[in-house]
N, C-alpha and C positions, 0 to 999 in steps of 0.2 A: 573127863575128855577135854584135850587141849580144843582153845577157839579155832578156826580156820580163817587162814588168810592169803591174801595174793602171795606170789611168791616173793616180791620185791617191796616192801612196805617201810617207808622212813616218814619217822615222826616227829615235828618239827616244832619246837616249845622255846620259849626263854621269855626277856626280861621285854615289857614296854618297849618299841623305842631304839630296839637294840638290831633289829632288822631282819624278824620271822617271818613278815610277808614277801620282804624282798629274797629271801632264799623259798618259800613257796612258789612263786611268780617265778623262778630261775626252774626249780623243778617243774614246772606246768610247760614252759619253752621247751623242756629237755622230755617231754611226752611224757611226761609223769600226769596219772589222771589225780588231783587237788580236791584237796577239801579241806578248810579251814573254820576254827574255832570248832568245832563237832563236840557235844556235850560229851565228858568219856563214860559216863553210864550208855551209851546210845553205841558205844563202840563193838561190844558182843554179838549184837545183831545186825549190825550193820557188815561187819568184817565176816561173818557167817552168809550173809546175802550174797556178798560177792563171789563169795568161792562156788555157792551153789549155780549162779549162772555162770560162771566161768566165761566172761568175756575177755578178749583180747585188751581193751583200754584197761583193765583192771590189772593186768599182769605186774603193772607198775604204779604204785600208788603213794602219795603222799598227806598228810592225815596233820594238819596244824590243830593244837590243844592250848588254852593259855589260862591262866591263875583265876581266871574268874567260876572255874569248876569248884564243887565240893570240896571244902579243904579234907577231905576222907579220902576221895578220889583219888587227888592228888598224890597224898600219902602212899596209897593203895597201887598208884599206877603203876610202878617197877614190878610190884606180881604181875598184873596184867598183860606186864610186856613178858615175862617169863612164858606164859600160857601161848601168848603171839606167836612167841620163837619156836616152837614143837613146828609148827606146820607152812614160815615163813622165813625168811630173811629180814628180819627188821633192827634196823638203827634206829636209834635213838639219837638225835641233835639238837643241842643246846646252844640257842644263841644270847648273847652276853654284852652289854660294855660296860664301863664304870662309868660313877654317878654323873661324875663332870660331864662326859658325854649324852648320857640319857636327859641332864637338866636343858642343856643345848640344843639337843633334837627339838624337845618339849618348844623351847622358845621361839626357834627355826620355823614349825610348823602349825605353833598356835592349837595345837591336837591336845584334847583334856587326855591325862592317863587314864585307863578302865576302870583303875580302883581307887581313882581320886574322888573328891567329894565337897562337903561342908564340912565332915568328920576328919578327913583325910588331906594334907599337903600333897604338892608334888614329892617332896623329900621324904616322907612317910609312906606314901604309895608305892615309892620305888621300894623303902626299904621292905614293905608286909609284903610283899610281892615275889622279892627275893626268897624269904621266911615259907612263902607259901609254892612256893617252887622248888625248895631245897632239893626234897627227893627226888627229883627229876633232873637237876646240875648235878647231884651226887653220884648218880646211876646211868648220867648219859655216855654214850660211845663215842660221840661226838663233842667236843665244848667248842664253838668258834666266836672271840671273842674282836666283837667287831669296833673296838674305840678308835682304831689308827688303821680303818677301812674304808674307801668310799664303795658307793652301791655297784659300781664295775668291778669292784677286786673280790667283792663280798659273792656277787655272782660267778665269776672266774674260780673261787675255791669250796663252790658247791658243784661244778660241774668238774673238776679235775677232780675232788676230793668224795664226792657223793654217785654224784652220774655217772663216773665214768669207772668208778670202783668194780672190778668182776668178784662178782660171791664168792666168799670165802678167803679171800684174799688182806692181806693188812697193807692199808694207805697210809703211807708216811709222809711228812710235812716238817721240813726245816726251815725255821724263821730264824731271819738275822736279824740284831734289835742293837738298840742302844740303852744302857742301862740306865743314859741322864733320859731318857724318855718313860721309864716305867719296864718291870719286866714281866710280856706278853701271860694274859689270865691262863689260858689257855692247853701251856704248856704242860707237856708228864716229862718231859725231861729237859732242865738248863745247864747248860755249860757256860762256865764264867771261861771267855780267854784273855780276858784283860791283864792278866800277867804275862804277856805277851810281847814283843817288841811291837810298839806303835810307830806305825807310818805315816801318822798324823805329825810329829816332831819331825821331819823329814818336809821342807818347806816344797819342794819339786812334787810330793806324794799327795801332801794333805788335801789337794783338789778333787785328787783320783778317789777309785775307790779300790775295794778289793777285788773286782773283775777285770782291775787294767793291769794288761801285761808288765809297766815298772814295777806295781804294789804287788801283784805275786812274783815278780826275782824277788822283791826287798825282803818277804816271807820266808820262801824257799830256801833264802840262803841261812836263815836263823833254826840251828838245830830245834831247839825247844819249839818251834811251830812245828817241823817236822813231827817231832816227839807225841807233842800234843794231839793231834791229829792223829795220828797213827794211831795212838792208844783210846780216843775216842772211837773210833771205828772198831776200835777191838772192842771195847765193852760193849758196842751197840749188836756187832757182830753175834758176838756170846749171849745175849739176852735176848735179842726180837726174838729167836725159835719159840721161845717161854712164852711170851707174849701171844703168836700166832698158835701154839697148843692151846693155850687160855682163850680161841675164838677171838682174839683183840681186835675190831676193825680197823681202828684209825689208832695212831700213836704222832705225839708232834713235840719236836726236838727242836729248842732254840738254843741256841751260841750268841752270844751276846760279850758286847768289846763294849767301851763306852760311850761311842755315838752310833755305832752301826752300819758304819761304813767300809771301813777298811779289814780288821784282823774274822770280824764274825763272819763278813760276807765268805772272804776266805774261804776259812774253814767249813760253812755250809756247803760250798760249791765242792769242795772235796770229799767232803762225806756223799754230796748228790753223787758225785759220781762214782763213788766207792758201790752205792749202792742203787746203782742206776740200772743194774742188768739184774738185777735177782727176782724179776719176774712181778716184784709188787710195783704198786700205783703211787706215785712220786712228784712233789710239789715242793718248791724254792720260793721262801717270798723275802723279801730286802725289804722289812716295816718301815725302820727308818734313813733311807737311801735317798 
């Protein structure tokens, strides 16, 4: 017998540091009833309680879990979300940054990590942490990877991307990046267009970005942007249906030029619109702009 559970249930895990409460705290605003750290052996009967009184606050529920559980559990948890899914809606979200960032948070806020110690470094902590999380970034439906986020953008793309997602639906998300800044963890699909004509060598452009009317003529007029484009909307065209058979909730597509500014932005804002009516849930972020 599958578990029962609310009908709207997302599960909110990832690294130290990386900004799990602050996406629970964004779902608690957005009427989501919260509960954080909750041992996952305790999640059977608790998820089971709920349904059986059937209250209105429960319809929607949020459910934070972190590395300090059983490392079985852990392991174990992707069945459990299986068993979840028979009688709910449940996503799975992974939130994330890399190390530089998490060492910085750490020093920022003077906060010991959970699994730090006598035994354990900060550097060590982050890393068995990871280790002990794996099965749950490997299995989530979500990855948002919060290094080149502040806590406004981090909340802005749990309510565009999680809250305001309608069941059954696939939420898309095109980041524009620059590839001298790292390229986004996060992503299931990147496009390089840096073979692209740059409107950064264009001394009148280099200020602008790709949302200013000169730098899209300067584009427009260059067939291979055209080209490019086109045929990226085609392969995305042809694939999402696969993706939304496969149940996919979220998929996130970055385009990335080499600073982020001018050819990615571009092309993001032309796919957004390409695929701005098709009835899914649709987000644009400019990382490095």
């Amino acid at each position: 017998m599958g578990l029962l559970a609310p009908p709207r249930l997302v599960i909110v895990t990832g690294l130290s540091g990386a900004g799990k409460t602050v996406v629970l705290n964004a779902l608690e605003d957005l009427c989501y009833y919260t509960i954080d750290n909750i041992p996952i052996g305790f999640l059977p009967a608790f998820l089971r309680h709920i349904a059986e009184v059937d209250q209105p606050q429960y319809r929607h529920m949020a459910i934070g879990i972190d590395a300090r559980n059983p490392a079985d559990s852990l392991s174990e948890f992707p069945e459990r979300l299986v068993e979840m899914r028979r009688g709910a809606v449940a996503d799975l979200v992974f939130v994330e940054a890399d190390d530089q960032t998490l060492f910085r948070r750490f020093s920022e806020t003077r906060r010991r990590h959970p699994l730090s110690g006598q035994d354990l470094s900060l550097a060590l902590a982050i890393q068995e942490e990871r280790r002990l999380l794996g099965a749950l970034s490997e299995h989530a439906d979500l990855r948002i990877d919060t290094s080149h986020s502040s806590v406004q953008e981090l909340r802005d793309r749990v309510q565009e991307r999680i809250a305001l997602r309608p069941a059954g639906t696939l939420s898309l998300q095109f980041i524009a990046f620059g590839y001298k800044h790292g390229v986004p963890a996060d992503a299931d699909f990147v496009f390089d267009v840096r073979c692209l004509p740059n409107p950064y060598w264009e001394i009148r452009l280099r200020d602008l970005s790709g949302q200013d009317p000169e730098v899209v003529a300067y584009l427009e007029g260059a067939p291979e942007v055209r080209a490019m484009t086109e045929q990226i909307g085609a392969f995305l065209e042809r694939w999402l249906p696969r993706f939304e058979a496969e149940s996919r909730a979220y998929l996130t597509i970055a385009i990335g030029c080499t600073g982020g500014r001018h050819r990615s932005v571009y092309v993001a804002e032309r796919l957004a619109e390409r695929f701005g009516g098709t009835g899914r849930a649709l987000l644009v972020t400019y990382r490095d702009m």
